[in-house]
N, C-alpha and C positions, 0 to 999 in steps of 0.2 A: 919673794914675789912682791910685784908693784902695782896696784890695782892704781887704773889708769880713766880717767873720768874721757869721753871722747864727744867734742862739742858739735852741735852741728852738721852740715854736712859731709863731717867726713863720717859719719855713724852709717854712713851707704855702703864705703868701705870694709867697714865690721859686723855687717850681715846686720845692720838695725841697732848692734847691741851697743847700748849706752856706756855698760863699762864692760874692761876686757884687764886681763892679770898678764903680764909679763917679768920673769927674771931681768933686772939691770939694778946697776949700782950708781950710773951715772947718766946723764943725760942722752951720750951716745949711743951706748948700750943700747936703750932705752929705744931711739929710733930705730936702730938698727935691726932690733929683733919686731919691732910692731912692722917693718917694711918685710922682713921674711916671715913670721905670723898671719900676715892681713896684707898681700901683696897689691890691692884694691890703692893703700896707703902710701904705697912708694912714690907714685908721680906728686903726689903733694908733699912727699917729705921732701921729695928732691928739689920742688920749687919754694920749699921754707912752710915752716910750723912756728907756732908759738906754744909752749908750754908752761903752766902756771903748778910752781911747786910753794906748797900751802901761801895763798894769797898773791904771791909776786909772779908777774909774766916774765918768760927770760926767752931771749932769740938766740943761737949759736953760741951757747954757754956749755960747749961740749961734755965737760968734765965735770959739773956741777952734780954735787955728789946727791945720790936720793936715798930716804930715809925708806924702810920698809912700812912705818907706819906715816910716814908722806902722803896727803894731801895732790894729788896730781892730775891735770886738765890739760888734751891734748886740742889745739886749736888752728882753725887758719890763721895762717900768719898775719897779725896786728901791726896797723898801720895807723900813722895817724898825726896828729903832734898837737 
């Protein structure tokens, strides 16, 4: 299991709760089960997330493997430059 830090306004999504546990190995995974867990999450998954696995933001890094004791922040998607 991947305890999951959830930033901001998507914690509306997840009934207030700040963090939430899901099985995944990988990035994908990962969205994929938080959009069928927490269906609140899907339209923002579908229009882009950012994820921060320990310290670094990654966008559409599908397969980026995650560690069980991983560090992980789910985010709207970061823009900027």
């Amino acid at each position: 299991m991947v305890k999951v830090t959830i930033w901001g306004s998507l914690r509306s999504a997840t009934d207030g709760q700040v963090e939430v546990e899901v099985d995944a190995r990988n990035f994908k995974e990962l969205l994929d089960r938080l959009a069928t867990e927490y269906p609140g999450l899907k339209p923002q998954i579908e229009r882009g997330v950012s994820l921060a696995l320990d310290g670094k933001i990654y966008r559409e890094a599908w397969f980026t493997e995650i560690g069980p004791k991983s560090e992980v922040v789910l985010m709207p998607y970061m823009t900027g430059g």
